[in-house]
C-alpha positions as CSV (number, residue, x, y, z in Angstrom):
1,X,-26.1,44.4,6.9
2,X,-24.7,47.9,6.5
3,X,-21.9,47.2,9.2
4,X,-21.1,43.3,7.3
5,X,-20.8,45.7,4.1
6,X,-18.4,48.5,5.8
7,X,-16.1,45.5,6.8
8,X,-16.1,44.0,3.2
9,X,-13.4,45.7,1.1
10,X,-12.4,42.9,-1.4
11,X,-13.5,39.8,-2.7
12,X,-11.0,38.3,0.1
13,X,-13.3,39.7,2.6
14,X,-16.0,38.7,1.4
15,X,-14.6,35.0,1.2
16,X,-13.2,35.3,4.7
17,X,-16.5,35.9,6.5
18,X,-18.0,32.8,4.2
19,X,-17.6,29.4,6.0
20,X,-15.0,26.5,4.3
21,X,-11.6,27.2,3.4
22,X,-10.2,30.8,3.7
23,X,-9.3,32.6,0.9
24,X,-6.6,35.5,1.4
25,X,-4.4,37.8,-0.8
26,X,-1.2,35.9,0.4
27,X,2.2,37.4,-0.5
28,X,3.9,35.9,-2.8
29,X,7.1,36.0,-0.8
30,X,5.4,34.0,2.1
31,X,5.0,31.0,-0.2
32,X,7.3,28.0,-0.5
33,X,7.7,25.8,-3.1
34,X,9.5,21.9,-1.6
35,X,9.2,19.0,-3.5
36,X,6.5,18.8,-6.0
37,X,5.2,16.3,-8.4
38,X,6.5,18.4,-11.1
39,X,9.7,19.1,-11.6
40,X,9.6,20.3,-15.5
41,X,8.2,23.3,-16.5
42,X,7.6,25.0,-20.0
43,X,9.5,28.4,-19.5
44,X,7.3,29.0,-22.7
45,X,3.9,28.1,-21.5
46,X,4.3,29.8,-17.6
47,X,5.5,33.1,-19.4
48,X,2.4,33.0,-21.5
49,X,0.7,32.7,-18.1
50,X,2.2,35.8,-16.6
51,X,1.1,37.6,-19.6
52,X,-2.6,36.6,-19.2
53,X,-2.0,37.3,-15.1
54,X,-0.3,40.6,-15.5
55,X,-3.6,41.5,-17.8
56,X,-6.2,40.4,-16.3
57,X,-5.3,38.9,-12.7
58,X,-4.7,35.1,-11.4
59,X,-8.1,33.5,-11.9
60,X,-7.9,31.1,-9.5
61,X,-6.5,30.3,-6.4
62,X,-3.4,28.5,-5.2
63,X,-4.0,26.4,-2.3
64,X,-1.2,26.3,0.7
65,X,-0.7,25.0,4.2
66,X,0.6,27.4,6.8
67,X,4.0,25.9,8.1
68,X,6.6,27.6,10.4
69,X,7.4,30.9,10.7
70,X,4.3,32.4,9.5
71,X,5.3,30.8,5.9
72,X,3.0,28.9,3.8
73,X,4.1,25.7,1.5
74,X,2.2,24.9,-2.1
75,X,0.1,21.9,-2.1
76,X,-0.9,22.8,-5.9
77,X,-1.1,25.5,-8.1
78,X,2.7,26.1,-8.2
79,X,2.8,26.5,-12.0
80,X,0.7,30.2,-11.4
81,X,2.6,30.8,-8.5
82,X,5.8,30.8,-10.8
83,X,3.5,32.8,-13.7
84,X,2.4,35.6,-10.8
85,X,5.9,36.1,-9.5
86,X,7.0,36.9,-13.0
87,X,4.4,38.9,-13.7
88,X,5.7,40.9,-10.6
89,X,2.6,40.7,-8.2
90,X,3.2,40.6,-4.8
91,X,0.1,39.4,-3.9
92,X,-1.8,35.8,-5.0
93,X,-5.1,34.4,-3.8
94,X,-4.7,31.3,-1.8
95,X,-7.2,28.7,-0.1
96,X,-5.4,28.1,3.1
97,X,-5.8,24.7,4.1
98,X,-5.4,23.1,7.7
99,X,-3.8,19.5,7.0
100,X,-1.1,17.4,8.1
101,X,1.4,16.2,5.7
102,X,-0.1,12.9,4.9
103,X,-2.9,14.5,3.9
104,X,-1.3,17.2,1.9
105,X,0.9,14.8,0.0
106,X,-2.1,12.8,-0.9
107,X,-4.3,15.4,-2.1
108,X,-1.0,16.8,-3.7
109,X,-0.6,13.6,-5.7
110,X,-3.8,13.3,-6.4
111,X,-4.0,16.8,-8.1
112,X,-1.6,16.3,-10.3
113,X,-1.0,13.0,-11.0
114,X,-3.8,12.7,-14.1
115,X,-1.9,15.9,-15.6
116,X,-1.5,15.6,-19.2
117,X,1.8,17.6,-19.5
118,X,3.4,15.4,-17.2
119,X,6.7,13.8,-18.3
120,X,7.2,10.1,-17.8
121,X,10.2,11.1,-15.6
122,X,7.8,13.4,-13.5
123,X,4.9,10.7,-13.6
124,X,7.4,8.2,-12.3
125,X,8.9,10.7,-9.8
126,X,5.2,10.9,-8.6
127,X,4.6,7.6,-7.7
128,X,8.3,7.0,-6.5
129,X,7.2,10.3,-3.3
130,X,4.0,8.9,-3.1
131,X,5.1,5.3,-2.2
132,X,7.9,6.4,-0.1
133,X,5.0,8.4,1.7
134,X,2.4,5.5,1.9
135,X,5.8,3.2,3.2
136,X,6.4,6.6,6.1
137,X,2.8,5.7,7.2
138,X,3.5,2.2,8.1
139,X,1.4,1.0,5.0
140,X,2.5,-2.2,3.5
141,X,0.5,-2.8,0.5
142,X,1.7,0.7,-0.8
143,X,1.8,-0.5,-4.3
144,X,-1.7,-1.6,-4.0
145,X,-3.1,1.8,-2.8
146,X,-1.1,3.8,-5.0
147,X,-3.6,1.9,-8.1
148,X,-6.6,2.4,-6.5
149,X,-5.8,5.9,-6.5
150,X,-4.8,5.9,-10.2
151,X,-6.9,3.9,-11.7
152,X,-3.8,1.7,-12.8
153,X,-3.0,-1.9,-12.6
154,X,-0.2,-2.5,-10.1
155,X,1.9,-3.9,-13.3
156,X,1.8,-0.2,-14.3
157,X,2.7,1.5,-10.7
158,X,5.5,-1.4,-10.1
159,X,7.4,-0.3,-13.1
160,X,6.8,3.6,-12.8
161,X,8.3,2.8,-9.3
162,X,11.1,0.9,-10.9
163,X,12.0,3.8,-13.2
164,X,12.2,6.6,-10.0
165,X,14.0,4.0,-7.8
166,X,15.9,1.4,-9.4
167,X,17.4,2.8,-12.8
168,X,21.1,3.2,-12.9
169,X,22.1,6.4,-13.1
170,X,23.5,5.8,-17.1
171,X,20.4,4.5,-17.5
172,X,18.2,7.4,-15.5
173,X,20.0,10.1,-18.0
174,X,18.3,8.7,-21.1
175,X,15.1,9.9,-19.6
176,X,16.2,13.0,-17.8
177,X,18.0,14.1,-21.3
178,X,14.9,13.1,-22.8
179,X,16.4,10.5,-24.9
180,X,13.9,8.1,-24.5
181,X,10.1,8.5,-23.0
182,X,10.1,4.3,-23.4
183,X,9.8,2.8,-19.9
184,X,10.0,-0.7,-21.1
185,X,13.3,0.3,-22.8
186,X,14.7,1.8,-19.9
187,X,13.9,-1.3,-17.7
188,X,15.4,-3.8,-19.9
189,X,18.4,-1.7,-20.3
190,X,18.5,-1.0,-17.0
191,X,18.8,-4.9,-16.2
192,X,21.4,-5.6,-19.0
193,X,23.3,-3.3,-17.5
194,X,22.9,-5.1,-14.5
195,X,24.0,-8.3,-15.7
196,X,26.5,-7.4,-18.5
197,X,27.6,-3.6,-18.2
198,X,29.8,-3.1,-21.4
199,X,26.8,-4.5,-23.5
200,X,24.4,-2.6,-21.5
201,X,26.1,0.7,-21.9
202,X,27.1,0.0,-25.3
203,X,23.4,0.4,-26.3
204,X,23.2,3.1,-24.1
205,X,25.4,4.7,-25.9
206,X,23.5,4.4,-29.3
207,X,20.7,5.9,-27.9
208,X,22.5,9.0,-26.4
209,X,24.7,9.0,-30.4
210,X,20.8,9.0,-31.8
211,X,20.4,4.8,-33.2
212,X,17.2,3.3,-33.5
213,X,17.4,0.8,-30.6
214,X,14.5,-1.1,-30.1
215,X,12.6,-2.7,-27.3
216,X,13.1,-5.7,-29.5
217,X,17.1,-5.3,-29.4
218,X,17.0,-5.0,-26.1
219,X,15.7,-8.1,-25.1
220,X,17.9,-10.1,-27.6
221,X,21.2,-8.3,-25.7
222,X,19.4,-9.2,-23.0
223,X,18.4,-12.5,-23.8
224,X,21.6,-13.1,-25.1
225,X,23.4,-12.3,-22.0
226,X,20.9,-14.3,-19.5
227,X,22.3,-17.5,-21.8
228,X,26.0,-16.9,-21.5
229,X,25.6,-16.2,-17.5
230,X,23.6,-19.7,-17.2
231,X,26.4,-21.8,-19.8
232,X,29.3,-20.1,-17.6
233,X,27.6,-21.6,-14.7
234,X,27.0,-24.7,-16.2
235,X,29.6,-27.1,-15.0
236,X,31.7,-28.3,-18.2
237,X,33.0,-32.2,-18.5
238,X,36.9,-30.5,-18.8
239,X,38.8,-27.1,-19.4
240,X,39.7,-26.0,-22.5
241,X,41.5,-23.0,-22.5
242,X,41.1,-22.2,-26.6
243,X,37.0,-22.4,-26.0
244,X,36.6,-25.7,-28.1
245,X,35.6,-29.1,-26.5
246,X,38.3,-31.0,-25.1
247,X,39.5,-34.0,-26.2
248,X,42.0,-37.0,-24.5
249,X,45.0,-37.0,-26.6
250,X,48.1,-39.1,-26.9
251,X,51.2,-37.6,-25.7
252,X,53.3,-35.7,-27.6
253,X,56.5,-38.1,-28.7
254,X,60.1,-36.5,-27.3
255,X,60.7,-36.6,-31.2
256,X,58.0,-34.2,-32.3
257,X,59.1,-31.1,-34.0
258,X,58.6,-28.2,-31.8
259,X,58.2,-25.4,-34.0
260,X,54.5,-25.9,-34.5
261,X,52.5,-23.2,-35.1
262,X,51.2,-21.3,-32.0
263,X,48.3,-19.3,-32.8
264,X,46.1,-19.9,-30.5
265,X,48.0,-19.4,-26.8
266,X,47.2,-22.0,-24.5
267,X,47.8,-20.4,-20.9
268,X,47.7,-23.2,-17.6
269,X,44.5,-21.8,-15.8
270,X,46.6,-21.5,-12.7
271,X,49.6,-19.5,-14.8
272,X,46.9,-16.9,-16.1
273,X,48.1,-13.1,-15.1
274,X,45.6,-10.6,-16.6
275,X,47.8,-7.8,-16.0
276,X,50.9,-9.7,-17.1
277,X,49.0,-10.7,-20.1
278,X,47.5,-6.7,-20.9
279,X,51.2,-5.6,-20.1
280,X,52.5,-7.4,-22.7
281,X,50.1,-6.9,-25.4
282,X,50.7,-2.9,-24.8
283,X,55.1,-3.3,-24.7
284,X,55.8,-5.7,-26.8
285,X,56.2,-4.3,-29.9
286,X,55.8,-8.2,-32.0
287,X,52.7,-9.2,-30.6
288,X,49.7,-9.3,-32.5
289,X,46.8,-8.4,-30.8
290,X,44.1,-9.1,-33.3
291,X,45.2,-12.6,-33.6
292,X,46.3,-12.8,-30.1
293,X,43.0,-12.0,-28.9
294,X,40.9,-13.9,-31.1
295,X,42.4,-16.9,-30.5
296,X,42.5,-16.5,-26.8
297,X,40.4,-18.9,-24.3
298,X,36.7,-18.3,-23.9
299,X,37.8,-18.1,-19.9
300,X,40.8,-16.3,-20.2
301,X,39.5,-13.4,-22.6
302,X,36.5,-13.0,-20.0
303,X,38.9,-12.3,-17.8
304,X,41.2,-10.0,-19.6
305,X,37.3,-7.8,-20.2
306,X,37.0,-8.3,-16.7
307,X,40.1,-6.7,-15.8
308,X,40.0,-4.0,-18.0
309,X,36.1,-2.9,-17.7
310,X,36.0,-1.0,-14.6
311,X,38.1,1.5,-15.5
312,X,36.2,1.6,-18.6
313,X,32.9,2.1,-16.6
314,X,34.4,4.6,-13.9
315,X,34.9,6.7,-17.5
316,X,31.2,6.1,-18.0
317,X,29.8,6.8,-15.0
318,X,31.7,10.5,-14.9
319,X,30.8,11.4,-17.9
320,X,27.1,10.6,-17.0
321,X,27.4,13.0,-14.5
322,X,29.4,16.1,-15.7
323,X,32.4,16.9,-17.8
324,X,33.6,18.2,-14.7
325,X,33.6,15.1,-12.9
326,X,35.7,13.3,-15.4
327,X,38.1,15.9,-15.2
328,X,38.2,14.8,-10.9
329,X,37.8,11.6,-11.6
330,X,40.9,11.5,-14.1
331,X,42.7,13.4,-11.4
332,X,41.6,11.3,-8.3
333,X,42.5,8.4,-10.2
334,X,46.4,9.7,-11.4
335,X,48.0,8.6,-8.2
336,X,46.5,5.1,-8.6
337,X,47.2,4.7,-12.3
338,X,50.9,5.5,-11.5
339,X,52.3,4.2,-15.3
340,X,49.2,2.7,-16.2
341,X,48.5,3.7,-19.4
342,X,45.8,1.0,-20.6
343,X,43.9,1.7,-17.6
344,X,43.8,5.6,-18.2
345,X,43.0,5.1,-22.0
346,X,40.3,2.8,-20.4
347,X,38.8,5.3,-18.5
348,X,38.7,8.1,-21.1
349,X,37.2,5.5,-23.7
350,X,34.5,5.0,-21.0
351,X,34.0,8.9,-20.9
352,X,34.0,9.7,-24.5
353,X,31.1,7.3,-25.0
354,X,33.8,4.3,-26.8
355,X,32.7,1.0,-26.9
356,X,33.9,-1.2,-24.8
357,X,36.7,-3.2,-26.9
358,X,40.0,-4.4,-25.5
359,X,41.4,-4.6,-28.5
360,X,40.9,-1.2,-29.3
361,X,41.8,0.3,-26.0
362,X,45.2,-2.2,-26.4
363,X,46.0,-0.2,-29.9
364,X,45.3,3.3,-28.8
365,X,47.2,2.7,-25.6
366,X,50.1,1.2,-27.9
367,X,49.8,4.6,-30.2
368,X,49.8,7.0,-27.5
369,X,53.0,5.8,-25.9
370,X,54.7,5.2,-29.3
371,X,54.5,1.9,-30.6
């Protein structure tokens, strides 16, 4: 006994000569931190932690895997590995743990999955690893295992999944800007955006500019835009190009005065030019745009939107990135805009969070050149 007691020196010792997982003072410079469940922490909270640390030591003990390079990599207990290095200890107590990385990513996820202070885009995060894990290992009902191990209905991991995967990156910034914690919002916006982008990001945009948007107003833009998809693909009896049912008429007699009044512009489908039509909305200095475009076909004024929207969502997507990219992406675009006014305005309306309107974009164009 007296020899055991000479070789005992700390509490780490004592540990050491115990049987189950060995406990060392590791240094704090041997640990890695790679991809964790959580992502967000509480500067606030962990430097409360370093105070309580730097008085009266870590209390409990990180637990790590040794990797290469005599290194070490956190499987949990990252949070008062952050708090101990700002506290300034060089030391931490850690359960070194022999696993493979299966194992380690499931006892990882399992840790911290039923954390209280995760966020929704951490939670989500969580389950996007851990499926993309299960899916490494060959295992096919991945969605299935992944609520057995939560306790969830697969409803409930299918759309966490949804929100780490599948969420458009206008979309994704809601969440990551904390805009939203609503995961049924960001799915239905996520699909209108899909389906019918300027409406999509036009709600986006409320949310970012602080509106009430609903689940509820969601679904009706959503709705909304499922039923004009399904009528557009609906075959129609005949063409009208003003968006009214056609009807046979009797030809116009060689006598009839031909100064009738033309307010709303009948365009052959066939002789239909977007960009001729844009170009002269924007130079000719008598058109009226309001009335113009108002009285436009259903088809043709689609396709007017259609022309003009993805500059308009280039602008969007930039801006959801980083000031900085709309600035390159305004630049990268120059040589292809050439004299393009209406699509630069476009862009920038996209960028500064505008609405998409053609008829707006027409009249600031038409300003900013001098009309």
């Amino acid at each position: 006994m007296s020899n055991l007691r000479k070789n005992i020196t700390s509490i780490a010792d004592l540990m050491a000569t115990t049987s189950g997982p060995q406990i060392i003072m590791l240094e704090c410079e041997l640990i890695e931190c790679r991809v964790q469940v959580r992502t967000e922490f509480n500067d606030q909270t962990i430097k409360e932690l370093a105070d309580d640390i730097a008085a009266r030591g870590v209390q409990q003990p990180i637990k790590v895997r040794a990797i290469e390079d005599g290194r070490y990599l956190v499987i949990f207990g990252e949070r008062r590995l952050r708090a101990a290095r700002l506290a300034e200890l060089t030391k931490i107590p850690a359960i070194i743990e022999d696993m493979t990385d299966e194992a380690a990513g499931e006892i990882q996820f399992m840790e911290n999955i039923h954390r209280e202070d995760l966020s929704i885009g951490d939670l989500a995060a969580a389950i996007g690893q851990r499926y993309k894990q299960l899916k490494a290992q060959e295992i096919h009902n991945a969605v299935d295992v992944i609520a057995g191990q939560v306790k969830k209905s697969k409803s409930w991991v299918s759309k966490h999944l949804a929100v780490a995967t599948k969420l458009n990156s206008v979309v994704a910034e809601l969440l990551q800007n904390g805009h939203t914690q609503d995961i049924e919002l960001l799915l239905i916006l996520n699909k209108l955006v899909d389906i019918r982008p300027s409406e999509g990001f036009n709600l986006v945009h409320g949310i970012r500019a602080g509106k009430s948007i609903s689940r509820k107003d969601a679904r009706e833009a959503l709705k909304k835009a499922e039923q004009d998809i399904k009528a557009k693909d609906e075959p129609a009896a005949e063409f009208d190009p003003v968006g009214e049912t056609a009807t046979k008429q009797e030809p116009a007699s060689k006598n009839a005065p031909t100064n009738a009044p033309q307010s709303k512009p009948v365009v052959p489908e066939s002789q239909f030019d977007p960009s001729e039509v844009l170009s002269a909305l924007v130079y000719e200095e008598e058109m009226d745009i309001d009335n113009f475009l108002t009285n436009l076909g259903t088809k043709e004024r689609a396709e007017l939107d259609e022309f003009v929207r993805p500059d308009w969502e280039l602008g969007v997507k930039a801006a959801a990135t980083s000031p900085d990219a709309v600035i390159r992406c305004i630049f990268q675009q120059a040589t292809h805009f050439q004299d393009d006014s209406l699509a630069l305005r476009a862009l920038l309306a996209g960028s500064m969070g505008e609405p998409f309107d053609v008829a707006a974009i027409v009249k600031s164009t038409r300003q900013l050149i001098g009309l």
